[in-house]
C-alpha positions as CSV (number, residue, x, y, z in Angstrom):
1,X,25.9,55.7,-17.3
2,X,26.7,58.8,-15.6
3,X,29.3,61.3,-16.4
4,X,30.2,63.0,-13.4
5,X,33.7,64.4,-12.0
6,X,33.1,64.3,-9.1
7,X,32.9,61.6,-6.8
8,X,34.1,60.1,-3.6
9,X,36.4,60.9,-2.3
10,X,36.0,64.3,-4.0
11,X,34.0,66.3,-1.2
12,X,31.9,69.4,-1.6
13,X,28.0,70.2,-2.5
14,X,29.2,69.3,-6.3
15,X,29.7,65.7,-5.8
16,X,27.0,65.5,-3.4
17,X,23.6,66.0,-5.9
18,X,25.0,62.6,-7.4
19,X,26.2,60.9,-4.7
20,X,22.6,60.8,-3.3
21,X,20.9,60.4,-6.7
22,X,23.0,57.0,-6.9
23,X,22.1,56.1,-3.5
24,X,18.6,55.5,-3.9
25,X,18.2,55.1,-7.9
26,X,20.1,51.9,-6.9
27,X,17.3,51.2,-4.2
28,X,14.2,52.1,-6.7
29,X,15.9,49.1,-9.4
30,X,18.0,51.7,-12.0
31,X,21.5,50.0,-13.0
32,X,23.8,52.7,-13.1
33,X,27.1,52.8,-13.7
34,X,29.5,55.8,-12.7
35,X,32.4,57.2,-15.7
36,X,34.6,59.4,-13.6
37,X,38.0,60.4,-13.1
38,X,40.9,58.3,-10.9
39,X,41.7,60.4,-7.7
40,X,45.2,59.9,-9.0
41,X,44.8,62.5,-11.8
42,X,41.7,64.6,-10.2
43,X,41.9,68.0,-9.1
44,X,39.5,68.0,-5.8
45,X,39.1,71.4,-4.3
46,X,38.4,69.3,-0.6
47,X,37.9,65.3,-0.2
48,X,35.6,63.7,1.9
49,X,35.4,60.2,2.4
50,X,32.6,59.5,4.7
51,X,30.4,59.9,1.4
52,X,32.1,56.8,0.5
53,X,29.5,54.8,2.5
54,X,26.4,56.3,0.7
55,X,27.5,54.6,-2.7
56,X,28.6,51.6,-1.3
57,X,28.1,48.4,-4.4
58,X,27.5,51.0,-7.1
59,X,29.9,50.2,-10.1
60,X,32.6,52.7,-10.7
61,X,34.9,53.6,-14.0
62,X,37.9,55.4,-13.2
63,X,40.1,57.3,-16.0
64,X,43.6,58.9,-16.2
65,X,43.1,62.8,-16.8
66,X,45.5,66.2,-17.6
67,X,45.0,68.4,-15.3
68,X,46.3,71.6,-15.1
69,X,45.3,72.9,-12.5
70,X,47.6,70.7,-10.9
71,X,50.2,72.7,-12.3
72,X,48.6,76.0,-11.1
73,X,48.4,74.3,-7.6
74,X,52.1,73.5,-7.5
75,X,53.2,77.1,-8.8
76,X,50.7,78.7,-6.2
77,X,51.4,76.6,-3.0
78,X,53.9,74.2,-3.8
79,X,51.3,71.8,-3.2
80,X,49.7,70.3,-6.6
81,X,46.2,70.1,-4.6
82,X,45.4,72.3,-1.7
83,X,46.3,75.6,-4.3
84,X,43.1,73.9,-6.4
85,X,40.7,76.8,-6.5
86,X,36.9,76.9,-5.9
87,X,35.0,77.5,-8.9
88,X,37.4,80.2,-10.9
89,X,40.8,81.7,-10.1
90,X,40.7,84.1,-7.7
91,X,42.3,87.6,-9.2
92,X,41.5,89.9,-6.7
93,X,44.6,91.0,-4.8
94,X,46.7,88.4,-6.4
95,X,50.0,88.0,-7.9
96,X,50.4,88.6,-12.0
97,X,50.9,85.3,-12.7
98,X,47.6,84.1,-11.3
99,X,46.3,86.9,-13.1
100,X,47.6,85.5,-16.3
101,X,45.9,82.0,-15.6
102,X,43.0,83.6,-15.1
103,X,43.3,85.2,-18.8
104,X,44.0,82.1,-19.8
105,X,41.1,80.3,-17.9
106,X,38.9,82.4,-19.4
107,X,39.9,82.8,-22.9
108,X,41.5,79.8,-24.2
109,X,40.8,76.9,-21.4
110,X,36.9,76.5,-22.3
111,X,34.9,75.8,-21.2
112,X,36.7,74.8,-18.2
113,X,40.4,73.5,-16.9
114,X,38.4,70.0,-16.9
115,X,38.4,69.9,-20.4
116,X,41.3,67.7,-20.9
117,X,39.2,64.6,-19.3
118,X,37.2,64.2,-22.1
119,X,39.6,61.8,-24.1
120,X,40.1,59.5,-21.2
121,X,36.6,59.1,-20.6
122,X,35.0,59.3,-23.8
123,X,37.0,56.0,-24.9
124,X,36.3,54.1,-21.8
125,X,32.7,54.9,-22.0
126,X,32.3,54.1,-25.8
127,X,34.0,51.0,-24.8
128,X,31.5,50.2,-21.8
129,X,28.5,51.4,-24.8
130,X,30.1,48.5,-27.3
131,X,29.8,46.1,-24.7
132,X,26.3,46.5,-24.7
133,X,25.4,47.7,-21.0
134,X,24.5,50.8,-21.2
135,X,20.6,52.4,-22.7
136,X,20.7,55.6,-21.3
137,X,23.9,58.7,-20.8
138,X,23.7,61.6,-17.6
139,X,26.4,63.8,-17.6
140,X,26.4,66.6,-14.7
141,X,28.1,70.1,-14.7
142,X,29.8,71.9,-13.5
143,X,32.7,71.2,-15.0
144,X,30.6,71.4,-18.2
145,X,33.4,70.0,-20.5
146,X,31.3,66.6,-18.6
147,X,28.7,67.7,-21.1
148,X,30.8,68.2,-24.0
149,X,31.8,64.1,-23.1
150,X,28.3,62.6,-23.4
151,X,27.6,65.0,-26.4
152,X,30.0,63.2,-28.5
153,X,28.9,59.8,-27.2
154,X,25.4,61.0,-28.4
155,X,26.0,62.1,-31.5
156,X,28.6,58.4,-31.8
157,X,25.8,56.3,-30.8
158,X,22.5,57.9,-30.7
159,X,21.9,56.9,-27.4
160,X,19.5,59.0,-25.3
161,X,21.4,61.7,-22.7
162,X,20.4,64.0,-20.3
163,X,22.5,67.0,-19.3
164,X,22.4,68.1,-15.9
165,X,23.3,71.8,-14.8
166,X,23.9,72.0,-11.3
167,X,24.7,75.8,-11.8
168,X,24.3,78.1,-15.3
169,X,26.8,77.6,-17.6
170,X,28.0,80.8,-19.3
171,X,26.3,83.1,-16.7
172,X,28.2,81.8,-13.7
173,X,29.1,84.7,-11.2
174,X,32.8,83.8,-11.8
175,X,33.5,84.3,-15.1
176,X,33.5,88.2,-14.8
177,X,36.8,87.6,-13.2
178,X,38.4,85.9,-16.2
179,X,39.0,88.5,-18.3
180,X,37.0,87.4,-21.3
181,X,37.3,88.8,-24.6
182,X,33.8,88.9,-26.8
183,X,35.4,86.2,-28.8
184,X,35.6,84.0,-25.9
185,X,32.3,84.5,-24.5
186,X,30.9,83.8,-28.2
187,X,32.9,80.6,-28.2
188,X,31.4,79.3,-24.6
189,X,27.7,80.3,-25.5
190,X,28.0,78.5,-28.7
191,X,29.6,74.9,-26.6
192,X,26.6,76.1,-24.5
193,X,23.9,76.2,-26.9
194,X,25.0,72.8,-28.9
195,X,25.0,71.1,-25.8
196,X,21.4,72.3,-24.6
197,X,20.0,71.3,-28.5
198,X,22.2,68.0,-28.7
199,X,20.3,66.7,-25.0
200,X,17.1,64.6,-25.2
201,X,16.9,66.6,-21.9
202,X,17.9,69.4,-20.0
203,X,17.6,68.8,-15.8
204,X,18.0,72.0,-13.7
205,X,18.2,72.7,-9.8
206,X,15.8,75.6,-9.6
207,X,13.1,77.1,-11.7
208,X,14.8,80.2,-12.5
209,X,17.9,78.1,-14.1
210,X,15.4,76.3,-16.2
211,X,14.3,79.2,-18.0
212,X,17.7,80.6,-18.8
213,X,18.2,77.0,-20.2
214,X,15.2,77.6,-21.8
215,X,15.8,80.7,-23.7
216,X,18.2,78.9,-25.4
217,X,16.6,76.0,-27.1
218,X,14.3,75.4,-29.5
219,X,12.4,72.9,-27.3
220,X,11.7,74.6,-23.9
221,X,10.1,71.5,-22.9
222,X,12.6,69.1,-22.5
223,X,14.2,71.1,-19.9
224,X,13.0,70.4,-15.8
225,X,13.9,70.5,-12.5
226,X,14.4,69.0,-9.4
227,X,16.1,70.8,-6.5
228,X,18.5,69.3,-3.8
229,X,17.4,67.7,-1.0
230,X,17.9,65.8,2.0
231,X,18.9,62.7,3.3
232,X,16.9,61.4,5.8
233,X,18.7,58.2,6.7
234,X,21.6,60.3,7.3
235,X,19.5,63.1,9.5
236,X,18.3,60.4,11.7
237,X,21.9,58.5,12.4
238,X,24.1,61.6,13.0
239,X,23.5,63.7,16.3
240,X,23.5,67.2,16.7
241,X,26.9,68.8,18.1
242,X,25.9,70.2,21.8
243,X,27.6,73.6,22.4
244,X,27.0,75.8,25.8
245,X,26.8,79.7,24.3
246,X,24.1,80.7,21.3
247,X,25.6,79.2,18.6
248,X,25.4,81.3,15.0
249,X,26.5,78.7,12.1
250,X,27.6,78.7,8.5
251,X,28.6,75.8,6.7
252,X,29.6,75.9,2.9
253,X,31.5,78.4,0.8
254,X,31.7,82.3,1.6
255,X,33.7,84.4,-0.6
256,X,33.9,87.7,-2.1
257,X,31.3,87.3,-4.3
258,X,28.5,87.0,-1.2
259,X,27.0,89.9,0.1
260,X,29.0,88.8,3.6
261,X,29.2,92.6,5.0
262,X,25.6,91.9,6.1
263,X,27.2,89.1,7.9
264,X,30.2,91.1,9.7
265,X,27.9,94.0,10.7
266,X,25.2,92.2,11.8
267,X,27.0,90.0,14.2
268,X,28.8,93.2,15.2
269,X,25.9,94.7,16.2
270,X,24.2,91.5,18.1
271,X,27.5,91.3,19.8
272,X,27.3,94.8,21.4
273,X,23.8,94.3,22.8
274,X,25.0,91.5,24.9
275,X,24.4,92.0,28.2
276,X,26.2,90.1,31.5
277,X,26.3,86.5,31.2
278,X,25.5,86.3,27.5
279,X,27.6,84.7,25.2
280,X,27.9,84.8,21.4
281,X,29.9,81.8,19.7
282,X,29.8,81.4,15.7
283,X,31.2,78.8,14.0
284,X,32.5,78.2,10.4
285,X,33.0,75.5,8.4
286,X,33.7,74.9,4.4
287,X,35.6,77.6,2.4
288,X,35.8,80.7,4.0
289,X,37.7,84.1,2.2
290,X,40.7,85.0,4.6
291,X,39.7,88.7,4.5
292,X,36.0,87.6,5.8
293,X,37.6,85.3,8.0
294,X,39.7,88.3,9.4
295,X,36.9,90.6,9.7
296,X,34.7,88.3,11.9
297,X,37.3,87.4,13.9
298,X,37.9,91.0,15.0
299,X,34.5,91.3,16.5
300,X,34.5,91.8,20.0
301,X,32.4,89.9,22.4
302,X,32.2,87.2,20.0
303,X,33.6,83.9,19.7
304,X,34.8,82.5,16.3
305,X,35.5,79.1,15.9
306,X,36.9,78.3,12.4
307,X,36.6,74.4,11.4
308,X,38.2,74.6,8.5
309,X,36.9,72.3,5.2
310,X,34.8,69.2,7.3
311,X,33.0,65.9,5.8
312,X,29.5,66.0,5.0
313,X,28.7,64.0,8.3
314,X,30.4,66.7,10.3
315,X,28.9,69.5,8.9
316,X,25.1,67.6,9.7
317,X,26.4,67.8,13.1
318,X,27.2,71.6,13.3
319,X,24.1,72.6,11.7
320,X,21.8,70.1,13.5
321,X,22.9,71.9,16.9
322,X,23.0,75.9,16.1
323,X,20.7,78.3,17.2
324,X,20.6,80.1,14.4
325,X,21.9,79.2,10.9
326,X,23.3,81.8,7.5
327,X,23.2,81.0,4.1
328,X,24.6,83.3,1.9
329,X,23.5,83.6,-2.3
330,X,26.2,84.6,-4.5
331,X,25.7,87.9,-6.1
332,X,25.3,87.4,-9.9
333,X,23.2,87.7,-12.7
334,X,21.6,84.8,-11.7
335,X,21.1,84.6,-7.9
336,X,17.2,84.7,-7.9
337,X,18.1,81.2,-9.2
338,X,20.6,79.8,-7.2
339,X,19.7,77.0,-4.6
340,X,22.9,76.3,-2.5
341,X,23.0,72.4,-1.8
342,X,22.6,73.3,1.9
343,X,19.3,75.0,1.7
344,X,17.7,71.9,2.1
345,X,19.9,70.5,4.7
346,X,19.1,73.5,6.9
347,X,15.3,73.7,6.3
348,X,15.4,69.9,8.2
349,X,17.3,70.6,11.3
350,X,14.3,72.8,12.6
351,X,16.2,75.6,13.5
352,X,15.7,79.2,12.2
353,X,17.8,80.4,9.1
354,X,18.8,83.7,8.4
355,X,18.9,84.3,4.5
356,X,21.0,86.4,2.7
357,X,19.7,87.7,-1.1
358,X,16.9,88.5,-3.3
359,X,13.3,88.2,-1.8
360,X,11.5,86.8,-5.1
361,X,14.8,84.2,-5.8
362,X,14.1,80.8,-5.3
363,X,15.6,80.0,-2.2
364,X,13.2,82.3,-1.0
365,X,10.3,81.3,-1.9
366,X,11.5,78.0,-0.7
367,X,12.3,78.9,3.1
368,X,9.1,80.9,3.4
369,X,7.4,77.6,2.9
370,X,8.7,77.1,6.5
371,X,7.8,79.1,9.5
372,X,10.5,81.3,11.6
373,X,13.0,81.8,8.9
374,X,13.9,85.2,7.8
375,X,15.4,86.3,3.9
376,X,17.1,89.8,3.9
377,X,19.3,91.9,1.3
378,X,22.4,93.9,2.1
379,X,22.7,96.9,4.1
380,X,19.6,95.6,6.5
381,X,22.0,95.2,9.3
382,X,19.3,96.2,12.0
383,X,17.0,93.8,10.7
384,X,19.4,91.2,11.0
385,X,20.3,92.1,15.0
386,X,16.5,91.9,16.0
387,X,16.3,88.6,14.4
388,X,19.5,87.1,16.5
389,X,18.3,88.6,19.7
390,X,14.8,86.9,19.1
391,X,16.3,83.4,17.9
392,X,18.8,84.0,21.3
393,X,15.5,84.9,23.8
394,X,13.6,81.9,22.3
395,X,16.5,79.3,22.8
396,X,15.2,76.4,24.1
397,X,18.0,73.4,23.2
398,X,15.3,71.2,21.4
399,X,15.8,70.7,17.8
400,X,13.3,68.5,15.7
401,X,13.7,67.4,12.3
402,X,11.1,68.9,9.8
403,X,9.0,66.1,8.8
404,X,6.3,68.1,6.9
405,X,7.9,68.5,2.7
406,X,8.5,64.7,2.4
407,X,9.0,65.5,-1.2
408,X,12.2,67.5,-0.1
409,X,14.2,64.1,0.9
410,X,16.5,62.6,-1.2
411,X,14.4,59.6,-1.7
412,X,11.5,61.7,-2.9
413,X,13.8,63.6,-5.7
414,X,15.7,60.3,-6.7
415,X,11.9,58.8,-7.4
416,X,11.5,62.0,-9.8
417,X,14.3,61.4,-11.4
418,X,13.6,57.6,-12.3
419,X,10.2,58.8,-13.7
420,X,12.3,61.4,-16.2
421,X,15.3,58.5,-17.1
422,X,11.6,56.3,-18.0
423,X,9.9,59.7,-20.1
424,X,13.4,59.9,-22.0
425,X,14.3,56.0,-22.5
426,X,10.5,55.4,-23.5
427,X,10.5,58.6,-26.3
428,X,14.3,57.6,-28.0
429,X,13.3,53.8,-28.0
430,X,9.4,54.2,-29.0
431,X,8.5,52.8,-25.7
432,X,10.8,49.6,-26.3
């Protein structure tokens, strides 16, 4: 059974790690069933329903849920979803009720505003466990209140789990915008701690999560990882967008906490060595800070084409037919271990990649696997302009899908997780 809250139609790189997983543990012979939470009830930050297709025949349990975020959504925009914000409530500028909630968020809604799911679905997964179907629990976080779900159905029915943290849990870059009071913080790193001891396992997306995870159990060997990757099948069927002028792309989430003055300068300056004839498009897609938004747009000579929140399918497109694509890492305590869901994604179109943060993270070392890719920290705005001006006087239009890190696909990391769900079932049951 896994514990996840979100799934289709809930869109974003959260929903995605599992979606995938599903996809082809159902191909490799693993029953699964999904617990989540009814649409109904769900706050989604975006939906995207082309991932519908991916999980096609895979049983699903939906629950009610309290949200109330909801109710933050409706105060904020009148809307009870599209005020639903990504990740943390953004305080920054912002009005003193939305202040408040954050105070609130930080201090007294823990570990998250998710929290209030866990009665729904903890009795319509015991009931699923009476019935006798199901050997082994996953729950995924963020929101890690999923964890706090299967950690009661663990300690209920003995049943072997495995926790997986798609980002850190009590060192996520948002929190410092919450307001949190030592008590608070105490509170979350003790939910934290239980959680990481309770788990039969502890699965990570990068190395250097794994070893804060580590640091904070007893048994640093029941805690792994396997990274994102990417979907073939789904590289192969969708075509690349065709666009006429050098095409600069970013697809995901870019807020404040991203080192995204690199991105306005460096842009600036490519855009002032244009000579006649040249043309500079970039195009956005995915969450994107108004003030950033407003910056890039006032560069001159360049065109900015904002798509707004897209499905997964679209976004393959964008990306499979730039010229030159930016990823951005969060600035945090953490960002050497941050792997964006799209690192992968954008390693397999073939085209170059312009990397933004730390030179020994993770990502890093990941994208200098791959030739013609280039990692840089803030302020190295020249750095950044000869890169663009190389990537524009090498354009050729050809783009080939990078074939060589097989065991990047998302085939390859469903087959390592199977082996782990086998290494966990066969230790709890004595091999039964």
């Amino acid at each position: 059974m896994i514990i996840t809250y979100y799934w289709p139609p809930s869109g974003g790189s959260g929903v995605q790690r599992w979606v995938y997983f599903s996809k082809y543990l159902k191909r490799l012979g693993v029953e699964q069933v999904i617990l989540t939470v009814d649409p109904a009830y769900a706050t989604y930050p975006s939906l995207d329903d082309s991932l519908e297709k991916e999980v096609e025949g895979i049983e699903v349990i939906r629950t009610k849920s309290f949200e109330p975020l909801q109710l933050y959504s409706k105060m904020t925009t009148g809307n009870k979803q599209t005020g639903v914000p990504y990740g943390a409530v953004d305080t920054k500028g912002k009005s003193l009720f939305q202040k408040m909630s954050a105070f609130v968020r930080g201090n007294i809604v823990l570990p998250d505003a998710r929290k209030y799911w866990k009665r729904y679905a903890y009795s319509a997964a015991l009931d699923l466990i009476n019935k006798g179907a199901i050997d082994l629990i996953i729950s995924t976080g963020p929101p890690h209140s999923t964890h706090l779900i299967a950690q009661a159905l663990k300690k209920h029915t003995g049943l072997p789990w495995i926790a997986d943290f798609r980002d850190p849990w009590t060192e996520v870059f948002y929190n410092k915008d919450l307001y949190r009071t030592n008590w608070a913080i105490r509170k979350d790193e003790k939910m934290e701690k239980g959680v990481i001891q309770a788990a039969d396992a502890v699965l990570c997306v990068s190395a250097y999560t794994a070893e804060l995870v580590q640091a904070k159990t007893t048994d640093p060997k029941k805690v792994s990882t396997i990274i994102n990757g990417y979907d073939h099948e789904l590289f192969q069927r969708i075509p690349a967008n065709t666009y006429s002028d050098f095409t600069i792309t970013y697809v995901g989430y870019l807020g404040r906490h991203h080192a995204y003055q690199l991105f306005v300068d460096g842009i600036s300056a490519v855009a002032q060595r244009l000579t006649d004839g040249q043309r500079l498009s970039l195009r956005l897609a995915g969450r994107i800070d108004t003030a950033i938004l407003e910056q890039l747009e006032a560069i001159p000579n360049c065109t900015v084409v904002y798509e707004g929140v897209v499905d997964h399918e679209a976004a393959i497109a964008m990306i499979k037919g730039a010229d030159l694509l930016l990823i951005s890492i969060p600035v945090s305590s953490y960002s050497k271990g941050i792997i964006t869901g799209k690192l992968m994604e954008y390693i397999a179109t073939g085209n170059p990649i312009l990397l933004v943060g730390e030179q020994d993270s993770d990502a890093a070392k990941i994208l200098n696997e791959f030739p013609g890719n280039l990692v840089l920290e803030e302020g190295e705005v020249e750095r950044f302009a000869e890169f663009c001006a190389q990537c524009y006087s090498t354009r050729t239009g050809k783009k080939e899908i990078r074939t060589e890190h097989a065991s990047y696909t998302r085939e390859a990391t469903a087959r390592q997780l199977k082996e782990l769900i086998h290494v966990i079932s066969d230790k709890t049951t004595g091999g039964k």
